[in-house]
C-alpha positions in Angstrom: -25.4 33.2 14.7 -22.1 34.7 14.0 -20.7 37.6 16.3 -18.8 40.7 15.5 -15.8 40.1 17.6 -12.3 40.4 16.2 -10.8 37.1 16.4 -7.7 38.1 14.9 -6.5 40.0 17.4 -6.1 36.9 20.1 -4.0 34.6 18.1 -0.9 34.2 18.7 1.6 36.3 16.6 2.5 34.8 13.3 0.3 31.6 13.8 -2.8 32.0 11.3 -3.4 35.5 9.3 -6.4 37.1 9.3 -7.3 35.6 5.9 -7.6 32.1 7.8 -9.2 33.2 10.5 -12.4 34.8 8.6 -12.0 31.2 6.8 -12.0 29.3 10.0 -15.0 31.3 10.9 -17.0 30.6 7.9 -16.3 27.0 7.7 -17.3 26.8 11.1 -21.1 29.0 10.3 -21.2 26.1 7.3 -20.1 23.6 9.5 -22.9 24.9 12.3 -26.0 24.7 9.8 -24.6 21.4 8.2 -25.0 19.8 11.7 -28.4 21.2 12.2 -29.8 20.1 8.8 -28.0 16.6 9.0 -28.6 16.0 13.0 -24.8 14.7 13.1 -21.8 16.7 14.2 -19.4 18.1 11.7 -15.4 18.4 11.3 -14.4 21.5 10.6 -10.9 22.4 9.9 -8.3 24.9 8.2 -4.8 24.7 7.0 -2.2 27.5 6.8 1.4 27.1 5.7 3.7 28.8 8.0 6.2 31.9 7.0 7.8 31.4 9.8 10.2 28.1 11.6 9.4 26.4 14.4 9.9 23.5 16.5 6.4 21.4 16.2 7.4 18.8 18.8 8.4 21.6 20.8 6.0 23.9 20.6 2.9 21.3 21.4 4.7 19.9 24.6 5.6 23.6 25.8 1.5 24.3 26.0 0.2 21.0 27.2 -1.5 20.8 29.9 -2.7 17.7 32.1 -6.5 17.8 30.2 -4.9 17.8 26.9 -4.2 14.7 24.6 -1.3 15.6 22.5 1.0 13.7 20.4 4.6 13.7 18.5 6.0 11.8 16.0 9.2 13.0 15.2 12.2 11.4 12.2 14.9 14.1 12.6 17.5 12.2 9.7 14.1 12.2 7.7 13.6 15.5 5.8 13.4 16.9 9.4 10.0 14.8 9.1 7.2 15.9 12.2 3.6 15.7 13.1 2.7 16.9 16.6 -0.7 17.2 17.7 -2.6 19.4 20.8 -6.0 18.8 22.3 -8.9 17.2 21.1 -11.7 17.9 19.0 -12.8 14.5 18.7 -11.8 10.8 20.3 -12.2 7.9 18.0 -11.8 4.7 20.6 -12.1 1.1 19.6 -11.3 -2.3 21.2 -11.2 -5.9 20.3 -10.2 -7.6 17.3 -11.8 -4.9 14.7 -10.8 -2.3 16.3 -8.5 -1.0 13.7 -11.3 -1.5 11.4 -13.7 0.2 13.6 -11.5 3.1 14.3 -10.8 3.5 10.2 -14.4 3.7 9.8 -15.3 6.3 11.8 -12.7 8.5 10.5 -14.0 7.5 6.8 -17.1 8.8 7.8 -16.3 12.1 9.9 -14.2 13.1 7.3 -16.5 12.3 4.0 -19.1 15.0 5.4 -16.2 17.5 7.1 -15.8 21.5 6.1 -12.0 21.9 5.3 -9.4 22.8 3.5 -8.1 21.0 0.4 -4.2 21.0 0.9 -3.3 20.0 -2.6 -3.1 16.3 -1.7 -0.1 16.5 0.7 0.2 13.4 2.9 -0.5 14.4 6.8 -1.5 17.9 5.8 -5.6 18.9 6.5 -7.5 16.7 8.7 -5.5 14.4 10.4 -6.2 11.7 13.6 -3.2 11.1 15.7 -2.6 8.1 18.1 -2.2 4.7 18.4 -3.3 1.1 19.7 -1.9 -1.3 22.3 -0.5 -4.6 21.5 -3.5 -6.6 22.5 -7.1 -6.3 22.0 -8.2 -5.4 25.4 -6.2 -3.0 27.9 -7.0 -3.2 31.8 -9.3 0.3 32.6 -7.9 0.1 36.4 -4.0 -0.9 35.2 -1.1 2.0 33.7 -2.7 2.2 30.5 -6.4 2.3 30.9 -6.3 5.9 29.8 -4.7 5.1 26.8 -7.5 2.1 26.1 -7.2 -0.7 23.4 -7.6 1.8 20.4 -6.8 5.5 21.0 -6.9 8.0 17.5 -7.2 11.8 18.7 -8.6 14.2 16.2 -6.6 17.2 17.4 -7.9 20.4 17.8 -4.0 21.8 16.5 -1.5 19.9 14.2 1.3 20.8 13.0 2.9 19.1 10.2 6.8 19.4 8.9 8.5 18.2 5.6 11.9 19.7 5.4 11.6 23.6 5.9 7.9 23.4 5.2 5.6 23.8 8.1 1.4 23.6 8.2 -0.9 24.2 10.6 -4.5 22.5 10.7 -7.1 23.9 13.4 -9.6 21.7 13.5 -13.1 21.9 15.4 -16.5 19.4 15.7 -19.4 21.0 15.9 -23.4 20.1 16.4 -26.2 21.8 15.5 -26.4 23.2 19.3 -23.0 25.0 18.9 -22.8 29.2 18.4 -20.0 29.2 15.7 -18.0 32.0 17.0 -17.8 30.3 20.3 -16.1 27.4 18.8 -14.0 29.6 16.8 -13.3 31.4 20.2 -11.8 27.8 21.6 -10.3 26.9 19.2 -8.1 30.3 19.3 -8.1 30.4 22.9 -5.6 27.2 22.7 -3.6 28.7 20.0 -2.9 31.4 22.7 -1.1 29.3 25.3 1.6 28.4 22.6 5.1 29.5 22.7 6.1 29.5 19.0 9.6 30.5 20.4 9.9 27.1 22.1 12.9 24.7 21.7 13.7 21.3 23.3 17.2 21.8 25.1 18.6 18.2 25.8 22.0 19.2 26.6 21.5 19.2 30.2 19.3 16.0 29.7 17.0 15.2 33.1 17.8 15.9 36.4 19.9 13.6 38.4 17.8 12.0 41.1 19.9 10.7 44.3 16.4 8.5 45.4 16.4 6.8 42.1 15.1 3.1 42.0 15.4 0.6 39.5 13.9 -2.7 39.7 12.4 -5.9 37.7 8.8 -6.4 37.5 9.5 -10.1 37.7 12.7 -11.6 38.1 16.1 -12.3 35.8 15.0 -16.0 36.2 11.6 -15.6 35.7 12.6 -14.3 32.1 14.7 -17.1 31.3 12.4 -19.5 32.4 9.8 -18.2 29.8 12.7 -18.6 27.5 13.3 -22.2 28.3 9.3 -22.8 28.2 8.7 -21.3 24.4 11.7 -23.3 23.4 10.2 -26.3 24.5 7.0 -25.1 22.5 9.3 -24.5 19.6 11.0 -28.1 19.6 7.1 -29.5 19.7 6.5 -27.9 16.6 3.8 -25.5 18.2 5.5 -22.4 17.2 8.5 -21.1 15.2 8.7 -17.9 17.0 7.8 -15.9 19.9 8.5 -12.4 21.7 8.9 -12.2 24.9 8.8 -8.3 26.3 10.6 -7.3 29.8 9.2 -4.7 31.9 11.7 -2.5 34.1 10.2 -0.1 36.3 12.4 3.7 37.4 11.2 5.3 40.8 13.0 8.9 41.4 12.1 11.4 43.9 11.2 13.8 41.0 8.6 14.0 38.3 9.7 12.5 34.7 9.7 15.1 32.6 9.0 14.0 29.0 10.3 17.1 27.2 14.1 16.1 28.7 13.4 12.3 28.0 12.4 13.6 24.0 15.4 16.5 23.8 17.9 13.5 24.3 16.4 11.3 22.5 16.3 13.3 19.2 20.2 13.7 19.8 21.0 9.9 20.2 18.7 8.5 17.8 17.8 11.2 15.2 17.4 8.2 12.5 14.2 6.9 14.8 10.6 7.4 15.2 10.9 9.3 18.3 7.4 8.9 19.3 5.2 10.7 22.4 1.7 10.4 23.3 0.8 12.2 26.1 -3.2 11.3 28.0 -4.2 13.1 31.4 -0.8 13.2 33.5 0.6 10.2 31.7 3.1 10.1 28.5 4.5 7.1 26.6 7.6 8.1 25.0 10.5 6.5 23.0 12.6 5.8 19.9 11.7 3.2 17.4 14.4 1.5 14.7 10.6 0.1 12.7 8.2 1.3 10.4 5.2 -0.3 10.5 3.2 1.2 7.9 3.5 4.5 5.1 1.2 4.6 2.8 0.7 7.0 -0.1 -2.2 7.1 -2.5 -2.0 3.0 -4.3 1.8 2.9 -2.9 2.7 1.0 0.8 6.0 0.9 2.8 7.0 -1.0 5.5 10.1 -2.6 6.8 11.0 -6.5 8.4 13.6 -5.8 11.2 14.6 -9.0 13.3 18.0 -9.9 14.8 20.1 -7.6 16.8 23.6 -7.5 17.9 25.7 -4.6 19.9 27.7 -1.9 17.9 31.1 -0.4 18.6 32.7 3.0 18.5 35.4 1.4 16.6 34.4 1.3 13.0 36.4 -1.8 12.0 34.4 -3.8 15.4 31.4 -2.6 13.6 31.4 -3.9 10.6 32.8 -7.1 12.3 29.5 -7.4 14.4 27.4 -6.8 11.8 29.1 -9.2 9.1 28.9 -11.5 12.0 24.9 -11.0 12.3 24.4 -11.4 8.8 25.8 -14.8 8.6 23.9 -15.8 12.1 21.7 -19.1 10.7 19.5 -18.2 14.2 18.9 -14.5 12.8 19.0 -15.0 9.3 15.8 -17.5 10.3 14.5 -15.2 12.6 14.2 -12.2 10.3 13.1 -14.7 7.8 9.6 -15.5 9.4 9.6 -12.1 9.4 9.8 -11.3 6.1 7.1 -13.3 5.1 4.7 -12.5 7.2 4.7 -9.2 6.4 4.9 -10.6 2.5 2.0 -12.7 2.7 -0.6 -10.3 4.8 0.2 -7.8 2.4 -0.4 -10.1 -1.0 -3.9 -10.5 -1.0 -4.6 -6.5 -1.4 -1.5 -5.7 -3.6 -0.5 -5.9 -7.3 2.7 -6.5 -5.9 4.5 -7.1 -3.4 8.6 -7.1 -3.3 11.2 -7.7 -0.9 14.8 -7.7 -1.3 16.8 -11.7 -1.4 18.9 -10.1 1.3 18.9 -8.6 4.2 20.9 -5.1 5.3 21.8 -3.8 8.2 19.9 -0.6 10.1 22.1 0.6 12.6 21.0 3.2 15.9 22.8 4.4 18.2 23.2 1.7 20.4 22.1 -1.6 18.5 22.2 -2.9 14.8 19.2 -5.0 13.4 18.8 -6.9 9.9 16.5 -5.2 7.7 14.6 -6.0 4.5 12.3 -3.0 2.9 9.1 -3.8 1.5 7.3 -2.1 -1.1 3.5 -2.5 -2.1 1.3 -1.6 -5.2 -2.1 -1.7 -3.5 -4.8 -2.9 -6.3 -7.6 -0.6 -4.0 -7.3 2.4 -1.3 -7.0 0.6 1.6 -6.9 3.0 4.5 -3.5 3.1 6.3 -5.3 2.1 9.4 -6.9 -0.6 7.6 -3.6 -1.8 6.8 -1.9 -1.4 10.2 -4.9 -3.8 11.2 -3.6 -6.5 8.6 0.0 -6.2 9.4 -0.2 -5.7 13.7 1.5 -7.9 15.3 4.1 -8.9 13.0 6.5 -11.7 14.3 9.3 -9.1 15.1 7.0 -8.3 18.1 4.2 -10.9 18.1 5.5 -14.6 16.6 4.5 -17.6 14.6 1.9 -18.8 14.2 0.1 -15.9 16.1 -2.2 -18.0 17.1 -0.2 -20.3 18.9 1.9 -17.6 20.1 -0.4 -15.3 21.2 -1.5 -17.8 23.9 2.1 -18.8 24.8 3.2 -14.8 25.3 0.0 -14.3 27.3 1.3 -17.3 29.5 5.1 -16.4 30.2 5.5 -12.6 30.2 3.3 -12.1 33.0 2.5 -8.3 32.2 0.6 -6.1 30.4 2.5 -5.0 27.5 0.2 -1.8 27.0 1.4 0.2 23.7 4.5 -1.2 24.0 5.0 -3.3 20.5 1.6 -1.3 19.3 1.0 0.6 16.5 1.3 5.2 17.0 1.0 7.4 14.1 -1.2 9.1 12.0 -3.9 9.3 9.0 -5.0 12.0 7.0 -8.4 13.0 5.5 -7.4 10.6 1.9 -6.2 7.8 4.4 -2.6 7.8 3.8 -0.5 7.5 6.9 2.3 6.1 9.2 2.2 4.3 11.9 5.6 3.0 13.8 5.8 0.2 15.9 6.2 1.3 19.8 9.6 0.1 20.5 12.5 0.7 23.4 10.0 3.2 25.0 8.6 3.9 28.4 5.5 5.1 29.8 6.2 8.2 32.4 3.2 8.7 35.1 4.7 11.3 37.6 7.8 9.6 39.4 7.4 6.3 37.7 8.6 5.1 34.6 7.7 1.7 33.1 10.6 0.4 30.3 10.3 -2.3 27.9 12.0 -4.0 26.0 11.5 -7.7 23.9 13.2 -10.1 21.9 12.6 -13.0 19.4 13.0 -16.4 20.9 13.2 -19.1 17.8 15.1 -22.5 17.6 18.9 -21.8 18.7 17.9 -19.2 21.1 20.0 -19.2 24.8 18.0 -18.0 27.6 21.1 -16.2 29.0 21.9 -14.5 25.7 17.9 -13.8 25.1 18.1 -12.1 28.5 21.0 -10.4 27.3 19.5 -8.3 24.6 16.5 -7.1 26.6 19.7 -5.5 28.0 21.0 -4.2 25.1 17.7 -2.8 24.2 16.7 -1.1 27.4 19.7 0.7 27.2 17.7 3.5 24.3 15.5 4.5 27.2 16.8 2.7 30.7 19.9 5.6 30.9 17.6 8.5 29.8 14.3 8.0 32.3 16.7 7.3 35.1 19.0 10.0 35.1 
């Protein structure tokens, strides 16, 4: 079953050592007769911490290629925090309303029966799945994002994983009963050939100027404030208290987008984000997010309630004005409010604990300042991080309330499909911890076209004009970069 071939000889330099790759080759002969006894595939995988540094965002988006699923989530200001993920051993897919249960299932069970490493309990290190889910139940197959689906976790076939000046490597493989075990092992090795381990992400130059670019509405200015106008009305007829309305701006150039320019500036503008990229066939959706969705960690959960937004200034006195100013907003104060307890209340039922500060802060980007509260959990069971992503997705700082009512009123006035815009990307390991940001002031690049969006919160005391406004103020993260 095994074969004599020296695998160790057509890795990449400095990747894995030997001494993982005779592992790697005996987890997968295990792995092979596992399958065979059981009649169900297995996940195999290995983990190696790296002597040497590297760029993993850069590195992964170097060697993709248009049959690869790869991913990135990067938090520069963040312990240098990144996972980024190549190819795939394994596509969990889900739709409909349990489709965040359905996907944490079938991780749950591919990895209670898998043949890996045990990485002494660090959080996104080992197994991992990578990905994301849109903001509704159901995406279009035939629209942009049908090759992103509904509910989209890759099990990469590479990850690499850094915490400060600590880098791992996972390889991971599924195999069947029918598989030859050095033939998987020759795959999986075959991929980490095409990387450059070398590779950086230059974003001084930024992307290419294009004379032919185009941008345009989807629908028009006044279509937007109209849907304004018509939640208000919803809102004064005590139907809801809040609803977000998303823009879509669409980029035509005479070039290609090229997502490694679009991340290289991001990281220098908004190194305090979740600069997020998932990349499917020849399509990428790329961006920087201001809000956490989810972290959890063993019994202990994270997440933040971000609502309210106002400009900022390179004059540090202005600043502070603005954001004094938006912290004694009655609209925003309410707005982030609803927020707040939302979050509170979805996450009570499966916590010890659950605590949130009396008052709000301010998190400040680049461009745009938000009020912020940070919640903490003490979870009274393991929920998965998935699982938990499925109880807090939509919150009202992308969805409103009552969803219910709100959920119809959005799918009457935007007019468009949101995709993974406002959805859920990140990651879960092999003891279910995780973290998942929420897809914000991104875009999704297919060749010469670029969709941007961007949403805000419409509640009682809202202007259409204003609301209008900061979709503006928003697109501007991503609008500048994808159209240059």
């Amino acid at each position: 079953m095994g074969d004599p071939t020296d695998h160790s000889r057509a890795v990449a330099p400095a990747l894995l050592t030997p001494a993982t790759i005779s592992r790697l080759e005996a987890r997968a002969a295990t792995g092979v007769a596992k399958a065979r006894r059981g009649g169900s595939p297995v996940l195999v995988a290995v983990t190696e911490l790296l002597t040497r540094p590297l760029d993993p965002a850069a590195v992964v988006m170097a060697a993709r290629a248009e049959v690869d699923a790869w991913g990135v989530l990067d938090q520069p200001d963040n312990d240098r925090s990144s996972v980024a993920t190549l190819g795939c051993a394994h596509l969990i897919e889900a739709g409909g309303s349990d489709r965040f249960g359905t996907a944490a299932a079938e991780w749950r069970e591919l990895v209670s029966s898998a043949e890996a490493d045990d990485p002494e309990g660090d959080a996104g290190v080992g197994p991992i799945a990578f990905g994301g889910f849109a903001f509704a139940d159901e995406v279009p197959a035939a629209g942009p994002w049908g090759m992103f689906g509904a509910g989209s976790m890759v099990v990469p076939q590479l990850a690499f994983v850094r915490r400060g000046e600590e880098i791992h490597v996972t390889v991971q493989m599924l195999v069947s009963g029918d598989d030859l075990d050095h033939e998987v092992v020759g795959r999986a090795l075959a991929l980490i050939q095409r990387l450059d381990l070398s590779a950086t992400l230059d974003g001084r130059d930024g992307p290419h100027f294009s004379v032919g670019t185009r941008i345009s509405s989807a629908l028009s200015p006044a279509h937007y404030e109209g849907a304004v106008g018509t939640v208000l009305d919803a809102i004064a007829e005590g139907t809801v208290s809040k609803a977000v309305l998303a823009r879509e701006v669409l980029v035509e150039r005479e070039e290609d987008h090229d997502p490694e320019a679009v991340m290289a500036v991001l990281r220098e503008v908004f190194p305090s984000c979740f600069l997020y990229a998932v990349g499917r066939g020849t399509s990428a959706f790329i961006g920087a997010s201001p809000e956490l969705l989810i972290r959890r960690e063993g019994l202990r959960a994270a997440t933040v309630a971000l609502a309210g937004s106002a400009p900022r200034s390179a004059d540090p006195a202005v600043d502070d004005h603005i954001a004094e100013r938006l912290l004694r907003s009655v609209k925003d104060r309410a707005e982030q409010r609803i927020v707040t307890e939302t979050i509170t209340q979805a996450l009570d039922p499966v916590s010890v604990w659950v605590t949130a500060p009396d008052e709000p802060s301010m998190a400040k980007v680049a461009n745009i300042q938000h009020l912020a509260s940070p919640i903490r959990a003490q979870l009274r069971s393991s929920v998965s991080a998935v699982d938990l992503v499925g109880r807090l997705h939509p919150t009202p700082a992308v969805g409103g309330e009552p969803w219910t009512a709100a959920k119809e009123l959005i799918a009457r006035c935007e007019g468009l499909d949101r995709g993974w815009y406002a959805g859920p990307i990140g990651w879960t390991d092999a003891s279910e911890d995780g973290e998942f940001c929420v897809a914000l002031r991104g875009a999704l690049l297919r060749g010469r076209e670029a969709r941007c969006y961007a949403g805000v919160g419409v509640v009682e005391g809202s202007v259409p004009e204003a609301e209008l406004a900061e979709t503006e103020l928003k697109l501007q993260a991503i609008l500048p970069i994808v159209s240059a």
